[in-house]
N, CA, C and O atoms as a MOPAC input file, in Angstrom:
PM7 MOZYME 1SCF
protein

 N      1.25300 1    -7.41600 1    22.21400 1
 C      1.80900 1    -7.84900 1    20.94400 1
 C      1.00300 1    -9.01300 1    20.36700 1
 O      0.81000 1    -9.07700 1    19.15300 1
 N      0.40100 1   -10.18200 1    21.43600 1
 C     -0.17100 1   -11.35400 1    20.72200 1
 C     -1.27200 1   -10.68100 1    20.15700 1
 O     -1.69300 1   -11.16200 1    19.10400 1
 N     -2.01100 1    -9.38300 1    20.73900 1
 C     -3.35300 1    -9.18300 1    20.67100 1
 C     -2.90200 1    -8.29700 1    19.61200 1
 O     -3.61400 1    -7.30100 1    19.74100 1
 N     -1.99100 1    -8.08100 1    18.48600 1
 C     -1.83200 1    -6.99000 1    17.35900 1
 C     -1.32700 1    -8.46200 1    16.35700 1
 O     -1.18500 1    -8.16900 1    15.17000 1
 N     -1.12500 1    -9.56400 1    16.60800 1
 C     -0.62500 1   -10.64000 1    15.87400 1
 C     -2.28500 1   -10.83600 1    15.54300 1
 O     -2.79300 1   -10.42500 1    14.50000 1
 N     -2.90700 1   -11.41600 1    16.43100 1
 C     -3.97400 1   -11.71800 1    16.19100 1
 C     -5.10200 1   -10.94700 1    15.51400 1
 O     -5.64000 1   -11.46000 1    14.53300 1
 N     -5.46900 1    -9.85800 1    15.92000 1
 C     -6.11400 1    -8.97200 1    14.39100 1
 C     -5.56800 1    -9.02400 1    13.49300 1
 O     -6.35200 1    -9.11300 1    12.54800 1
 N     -4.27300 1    -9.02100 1    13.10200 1
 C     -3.52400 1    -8.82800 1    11.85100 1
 C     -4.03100 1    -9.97300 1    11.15900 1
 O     -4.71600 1    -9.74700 1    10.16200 1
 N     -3.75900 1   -11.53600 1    11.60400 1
 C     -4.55400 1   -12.73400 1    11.12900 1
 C     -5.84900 1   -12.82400 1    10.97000 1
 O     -6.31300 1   -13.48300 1    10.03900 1
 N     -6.58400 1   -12.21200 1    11.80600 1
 C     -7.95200 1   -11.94800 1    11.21100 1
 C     -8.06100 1   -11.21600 1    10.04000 1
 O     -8.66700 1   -11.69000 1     9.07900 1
 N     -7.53000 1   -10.07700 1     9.99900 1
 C     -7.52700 1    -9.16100 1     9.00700 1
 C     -7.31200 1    -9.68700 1     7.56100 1
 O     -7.96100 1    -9.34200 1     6.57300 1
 N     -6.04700 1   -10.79600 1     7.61700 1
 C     -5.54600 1   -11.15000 1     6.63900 1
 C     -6.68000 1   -12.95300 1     6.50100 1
 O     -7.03400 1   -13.47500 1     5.44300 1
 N     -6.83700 1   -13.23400 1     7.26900 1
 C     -8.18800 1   -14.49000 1     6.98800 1
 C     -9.19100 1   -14.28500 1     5.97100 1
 O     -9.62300 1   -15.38100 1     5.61400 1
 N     -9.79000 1   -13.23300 1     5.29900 1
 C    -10.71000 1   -12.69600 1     4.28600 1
 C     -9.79800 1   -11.78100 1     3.44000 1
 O     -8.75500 1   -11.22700 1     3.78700 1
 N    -10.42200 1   -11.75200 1     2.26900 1
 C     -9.72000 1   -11.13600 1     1.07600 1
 C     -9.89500 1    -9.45100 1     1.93300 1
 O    -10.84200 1    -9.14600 1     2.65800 1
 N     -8.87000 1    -8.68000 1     1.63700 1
 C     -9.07600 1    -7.83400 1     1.62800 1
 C     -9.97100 1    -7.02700 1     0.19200 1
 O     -9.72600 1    -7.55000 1    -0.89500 1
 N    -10.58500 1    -6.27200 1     0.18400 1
 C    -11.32100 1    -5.24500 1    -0.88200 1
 C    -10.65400 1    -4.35400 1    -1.10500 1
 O    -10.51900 1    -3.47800 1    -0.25200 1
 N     -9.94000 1    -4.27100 1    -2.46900 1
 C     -9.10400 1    -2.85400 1    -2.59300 1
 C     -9.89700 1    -1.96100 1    -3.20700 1
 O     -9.52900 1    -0.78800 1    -3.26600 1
 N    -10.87600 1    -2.28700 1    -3.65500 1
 C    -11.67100 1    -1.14800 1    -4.59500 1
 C    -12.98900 1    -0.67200 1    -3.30200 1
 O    -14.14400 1    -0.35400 1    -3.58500 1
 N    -12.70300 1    -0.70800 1    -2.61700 1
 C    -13.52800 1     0.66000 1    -1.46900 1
 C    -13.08900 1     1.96200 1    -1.65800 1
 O    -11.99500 1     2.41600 1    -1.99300 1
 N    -14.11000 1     2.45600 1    -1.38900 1
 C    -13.33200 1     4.02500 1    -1.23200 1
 C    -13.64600 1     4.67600 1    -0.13000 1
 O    -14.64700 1     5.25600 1     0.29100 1
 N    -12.31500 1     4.40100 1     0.34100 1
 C    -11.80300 1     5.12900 1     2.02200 1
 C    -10.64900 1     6.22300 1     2.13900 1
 O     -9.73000 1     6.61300 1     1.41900 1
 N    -11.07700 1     6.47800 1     3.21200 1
 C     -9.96200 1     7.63700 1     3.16600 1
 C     -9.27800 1     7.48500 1     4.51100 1
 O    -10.00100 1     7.04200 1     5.40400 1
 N     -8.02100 1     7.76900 1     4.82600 1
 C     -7.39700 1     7.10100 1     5.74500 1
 C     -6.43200 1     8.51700 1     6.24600 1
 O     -5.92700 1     9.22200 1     5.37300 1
 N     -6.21000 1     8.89200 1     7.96400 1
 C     -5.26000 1    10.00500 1     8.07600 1
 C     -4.41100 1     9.48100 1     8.61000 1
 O     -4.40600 1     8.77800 1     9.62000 1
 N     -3.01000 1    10.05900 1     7.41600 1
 C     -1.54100 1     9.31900 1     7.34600 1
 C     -0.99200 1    10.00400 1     8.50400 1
 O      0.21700 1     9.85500 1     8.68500 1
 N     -1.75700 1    10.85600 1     9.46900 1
 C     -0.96000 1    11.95200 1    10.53100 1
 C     -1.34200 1    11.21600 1    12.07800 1
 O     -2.27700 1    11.45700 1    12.84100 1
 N     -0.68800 1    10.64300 1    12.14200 1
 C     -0.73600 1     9.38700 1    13.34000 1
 C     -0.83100 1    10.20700 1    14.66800 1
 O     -1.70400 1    10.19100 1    15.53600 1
 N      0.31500 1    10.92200 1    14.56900 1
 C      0.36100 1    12.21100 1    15.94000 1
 C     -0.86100 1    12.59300 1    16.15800 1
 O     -1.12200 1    12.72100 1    17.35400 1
 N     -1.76500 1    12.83700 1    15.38000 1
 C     -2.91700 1    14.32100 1    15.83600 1
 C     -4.31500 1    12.81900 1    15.77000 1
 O     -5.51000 1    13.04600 1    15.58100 1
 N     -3.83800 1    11.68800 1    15.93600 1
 C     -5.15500 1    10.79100 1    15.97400 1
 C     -5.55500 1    10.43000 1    17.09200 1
 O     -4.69800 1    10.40400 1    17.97500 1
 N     -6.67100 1    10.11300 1    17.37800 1
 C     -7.15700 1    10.21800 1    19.23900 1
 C     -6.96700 1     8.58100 1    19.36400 1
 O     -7.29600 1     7.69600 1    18.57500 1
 N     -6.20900 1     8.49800 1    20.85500 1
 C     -5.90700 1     6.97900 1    21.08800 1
 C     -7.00400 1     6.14400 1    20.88800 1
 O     -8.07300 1     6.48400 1    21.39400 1
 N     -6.92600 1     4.95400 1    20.14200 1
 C     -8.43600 1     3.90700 1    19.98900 1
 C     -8.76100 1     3.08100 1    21.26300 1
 O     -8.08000 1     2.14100 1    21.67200 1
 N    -10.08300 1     3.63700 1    21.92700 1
 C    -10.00100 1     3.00200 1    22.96600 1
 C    -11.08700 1     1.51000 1    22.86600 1
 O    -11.05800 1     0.53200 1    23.61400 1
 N    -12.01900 1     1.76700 1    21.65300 1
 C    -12.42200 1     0.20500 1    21.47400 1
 C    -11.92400 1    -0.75300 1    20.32900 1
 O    -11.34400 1    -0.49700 1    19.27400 1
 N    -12.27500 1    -1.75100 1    20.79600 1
 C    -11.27000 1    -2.94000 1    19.64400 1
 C    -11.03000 1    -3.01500 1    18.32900 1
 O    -10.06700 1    -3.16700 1    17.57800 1
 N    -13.14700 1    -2.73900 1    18.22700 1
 C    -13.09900 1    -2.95700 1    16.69000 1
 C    -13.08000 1    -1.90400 1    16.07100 1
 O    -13.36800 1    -1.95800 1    14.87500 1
 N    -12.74400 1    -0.63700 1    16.66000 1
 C    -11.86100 1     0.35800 1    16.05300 1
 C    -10.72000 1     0.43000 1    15.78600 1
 O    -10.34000 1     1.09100 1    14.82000 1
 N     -9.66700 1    -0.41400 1    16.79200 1
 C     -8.60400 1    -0.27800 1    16.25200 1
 C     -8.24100 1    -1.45500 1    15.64100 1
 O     -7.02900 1    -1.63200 1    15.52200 1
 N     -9.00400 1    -2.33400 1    15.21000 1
 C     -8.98800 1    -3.53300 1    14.08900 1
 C     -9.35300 1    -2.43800 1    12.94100 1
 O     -8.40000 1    -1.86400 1    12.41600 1
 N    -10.67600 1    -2.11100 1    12.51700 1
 C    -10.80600 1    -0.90200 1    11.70300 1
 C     -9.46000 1    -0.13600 1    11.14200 1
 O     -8.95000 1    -0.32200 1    10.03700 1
 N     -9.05800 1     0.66800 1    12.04800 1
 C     -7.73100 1     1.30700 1    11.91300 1
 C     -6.27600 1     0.45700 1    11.04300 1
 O     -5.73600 1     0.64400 1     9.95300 1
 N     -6.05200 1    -0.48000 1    12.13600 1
 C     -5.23800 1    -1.14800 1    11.67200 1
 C     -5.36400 1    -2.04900 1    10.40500 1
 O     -4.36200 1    -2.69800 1    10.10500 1
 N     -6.37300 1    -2.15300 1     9.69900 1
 C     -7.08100 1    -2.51800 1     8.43700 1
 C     -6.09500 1    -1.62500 1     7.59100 1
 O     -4.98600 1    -1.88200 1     7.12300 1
 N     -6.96000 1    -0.36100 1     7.55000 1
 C     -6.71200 1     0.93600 1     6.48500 1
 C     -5.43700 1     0.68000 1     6.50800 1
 O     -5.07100 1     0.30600 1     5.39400 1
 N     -4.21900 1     0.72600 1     7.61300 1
 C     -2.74100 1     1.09100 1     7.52800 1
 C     -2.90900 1    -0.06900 1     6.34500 1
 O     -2.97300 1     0.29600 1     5.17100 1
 N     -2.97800 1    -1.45800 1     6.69200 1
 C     -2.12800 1    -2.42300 1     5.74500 1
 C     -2.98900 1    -2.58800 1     4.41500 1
 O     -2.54300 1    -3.11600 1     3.39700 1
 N     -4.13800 1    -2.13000 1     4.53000 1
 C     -4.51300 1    -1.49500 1     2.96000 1
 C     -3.77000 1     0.12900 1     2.17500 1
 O     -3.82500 1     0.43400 1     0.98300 1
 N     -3.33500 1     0.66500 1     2.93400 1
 C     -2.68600 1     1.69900 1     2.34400 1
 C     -1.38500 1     1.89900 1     2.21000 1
 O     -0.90500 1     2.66800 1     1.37700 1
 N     -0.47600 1     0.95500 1     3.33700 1
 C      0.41200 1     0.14200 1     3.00300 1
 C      0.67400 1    -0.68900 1     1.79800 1
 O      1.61600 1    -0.54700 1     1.01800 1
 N     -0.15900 1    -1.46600 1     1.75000 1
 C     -0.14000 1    -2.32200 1     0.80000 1
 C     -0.07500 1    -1.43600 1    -0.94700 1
 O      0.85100 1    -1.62900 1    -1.73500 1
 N     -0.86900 1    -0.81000 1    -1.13700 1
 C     -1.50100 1     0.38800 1    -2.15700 1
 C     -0.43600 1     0.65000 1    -2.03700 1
 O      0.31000 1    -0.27600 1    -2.35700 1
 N      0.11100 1     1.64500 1    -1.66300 1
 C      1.78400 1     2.65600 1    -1.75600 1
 C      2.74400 1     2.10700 1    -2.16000 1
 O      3.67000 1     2.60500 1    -2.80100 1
 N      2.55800 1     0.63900 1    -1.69800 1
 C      3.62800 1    -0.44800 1    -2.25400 1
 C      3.51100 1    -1.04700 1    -3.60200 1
 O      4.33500 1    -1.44000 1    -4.42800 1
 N      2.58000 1    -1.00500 1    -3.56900 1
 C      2.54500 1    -1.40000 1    -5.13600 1
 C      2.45400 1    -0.18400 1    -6.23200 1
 O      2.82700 1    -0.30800 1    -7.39800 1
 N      1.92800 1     0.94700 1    -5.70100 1
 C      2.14200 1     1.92700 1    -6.66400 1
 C      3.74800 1     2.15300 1    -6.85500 1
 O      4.47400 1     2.09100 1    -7.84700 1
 N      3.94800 1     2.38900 1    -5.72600 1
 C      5.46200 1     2.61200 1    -6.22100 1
 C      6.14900 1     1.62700 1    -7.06400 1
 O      6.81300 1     1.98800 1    -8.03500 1
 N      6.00800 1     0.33700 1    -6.71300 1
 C      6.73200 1    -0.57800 1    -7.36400 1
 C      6.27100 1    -0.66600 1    -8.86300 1
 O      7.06100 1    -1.15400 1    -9.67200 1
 N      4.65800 1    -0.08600 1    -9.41500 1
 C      4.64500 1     0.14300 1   -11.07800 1
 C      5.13000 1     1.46500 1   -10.96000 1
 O      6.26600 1     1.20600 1   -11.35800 1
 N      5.15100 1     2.18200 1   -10.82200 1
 C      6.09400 1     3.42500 1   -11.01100 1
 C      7.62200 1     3.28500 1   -11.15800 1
 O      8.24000 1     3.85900 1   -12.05500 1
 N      8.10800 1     2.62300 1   -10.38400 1
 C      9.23100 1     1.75500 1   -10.82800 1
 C      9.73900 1     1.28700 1   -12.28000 1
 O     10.82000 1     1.40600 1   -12.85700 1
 N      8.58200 1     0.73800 1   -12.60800 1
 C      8.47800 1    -0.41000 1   -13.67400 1
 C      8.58900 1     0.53500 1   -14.52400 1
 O      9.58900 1     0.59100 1   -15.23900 1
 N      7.69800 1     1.35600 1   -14.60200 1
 C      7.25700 1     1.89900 1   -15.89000 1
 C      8.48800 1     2.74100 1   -16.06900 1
 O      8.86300 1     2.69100 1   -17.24000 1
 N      9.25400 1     3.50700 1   -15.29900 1
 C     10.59000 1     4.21700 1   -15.32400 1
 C     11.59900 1     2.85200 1   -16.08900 1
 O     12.28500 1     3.14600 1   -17.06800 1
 N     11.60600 1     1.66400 1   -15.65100 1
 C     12.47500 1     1.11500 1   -16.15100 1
 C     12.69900 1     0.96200 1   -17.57200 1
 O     13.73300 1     1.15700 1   -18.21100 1
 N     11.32700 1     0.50200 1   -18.04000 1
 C     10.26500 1    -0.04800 1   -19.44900 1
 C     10.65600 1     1.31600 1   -20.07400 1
 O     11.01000 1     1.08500 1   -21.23100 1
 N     10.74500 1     2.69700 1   -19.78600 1
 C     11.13800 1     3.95100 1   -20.35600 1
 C     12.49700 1     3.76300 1   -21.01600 1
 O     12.78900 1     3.70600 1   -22.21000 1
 N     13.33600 1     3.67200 1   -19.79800 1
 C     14.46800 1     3.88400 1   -19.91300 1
 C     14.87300 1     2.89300 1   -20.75500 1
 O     15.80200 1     3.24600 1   -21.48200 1
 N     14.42800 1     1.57100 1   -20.93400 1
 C     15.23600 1     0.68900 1   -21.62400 1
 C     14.58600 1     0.95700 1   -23.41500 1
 O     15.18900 1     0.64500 1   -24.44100 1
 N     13.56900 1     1.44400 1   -23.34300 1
 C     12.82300 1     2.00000 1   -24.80700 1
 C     13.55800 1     2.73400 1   -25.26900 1
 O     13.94200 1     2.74900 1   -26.43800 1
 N     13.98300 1     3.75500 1   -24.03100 1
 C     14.89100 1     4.96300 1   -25.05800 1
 C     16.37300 1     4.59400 1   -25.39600 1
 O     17.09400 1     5.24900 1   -26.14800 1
 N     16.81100 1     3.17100 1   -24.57200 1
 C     17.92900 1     2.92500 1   -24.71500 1
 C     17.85700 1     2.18600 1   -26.30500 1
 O     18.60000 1     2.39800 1   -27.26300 1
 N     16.77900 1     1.32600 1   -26.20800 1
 C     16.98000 1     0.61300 1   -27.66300 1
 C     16.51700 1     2.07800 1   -28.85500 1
 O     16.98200 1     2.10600 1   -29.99400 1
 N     15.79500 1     2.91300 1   -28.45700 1
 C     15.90000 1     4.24500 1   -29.62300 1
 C     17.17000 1     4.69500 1   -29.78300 1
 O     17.61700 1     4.90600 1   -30.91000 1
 N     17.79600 1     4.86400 1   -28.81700 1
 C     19.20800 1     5.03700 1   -29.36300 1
 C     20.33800 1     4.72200 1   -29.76800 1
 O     21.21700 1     5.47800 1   -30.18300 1
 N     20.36500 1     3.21000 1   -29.62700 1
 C     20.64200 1     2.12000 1   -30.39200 1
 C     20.37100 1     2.30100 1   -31.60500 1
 O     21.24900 1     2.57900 1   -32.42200 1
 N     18.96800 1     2.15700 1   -31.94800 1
 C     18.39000 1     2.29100 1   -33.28500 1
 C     19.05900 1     3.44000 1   -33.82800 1
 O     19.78900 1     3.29400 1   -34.80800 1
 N     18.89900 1     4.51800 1   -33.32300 1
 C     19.14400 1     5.34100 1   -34.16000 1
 C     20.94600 1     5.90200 1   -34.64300 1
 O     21.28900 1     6.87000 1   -35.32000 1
 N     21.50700 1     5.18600 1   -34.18700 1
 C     22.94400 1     5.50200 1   -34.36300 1
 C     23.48400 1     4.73600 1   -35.09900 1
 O     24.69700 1     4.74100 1   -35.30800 1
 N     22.55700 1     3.84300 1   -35.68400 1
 C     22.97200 1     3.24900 1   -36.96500 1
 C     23.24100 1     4.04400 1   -38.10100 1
 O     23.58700 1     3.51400 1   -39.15700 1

């Protein structure tokens, strides 16, 4: 556990780069155990960059549903005058 605390702080010590283009497999089951380090520093990178990504997409996807809904609410406001 200290030794998954501690990459994580490394990881997070430098900006991460979101504009790489990587590709990452979300199928954890069928992935071969990492048996050297800075592979599974590597690895564990991508999760909390694609983590991170999913989280924020969703959360403007969110937004923009809200920003909809409240547009069409004031259109129909408007228009029932």
């Amino acid at each position: 556990m200290k030794e998954a605390e501690a990459i994580t702080k490394a990881i997070f010590a430098k900006p991460i780069n979101l504009n790489t283009n990587e590709t990452i497999n979300t199928d954890y089951d069928k992935l071969p155990f990492v048996k050297i380090k800075l592979n599974y520093k590597n690895r564990w990178k991508q999760v909390i960059i694609f983590t991170t990504l999913s989280t924020y997409i969703t959360k403007q996807k969110k937004k923009k549903q809200l920003r909809r809904k409240k547009m069409l609410n004031i259109s129909l406001k408007v228009t029932r005058f």
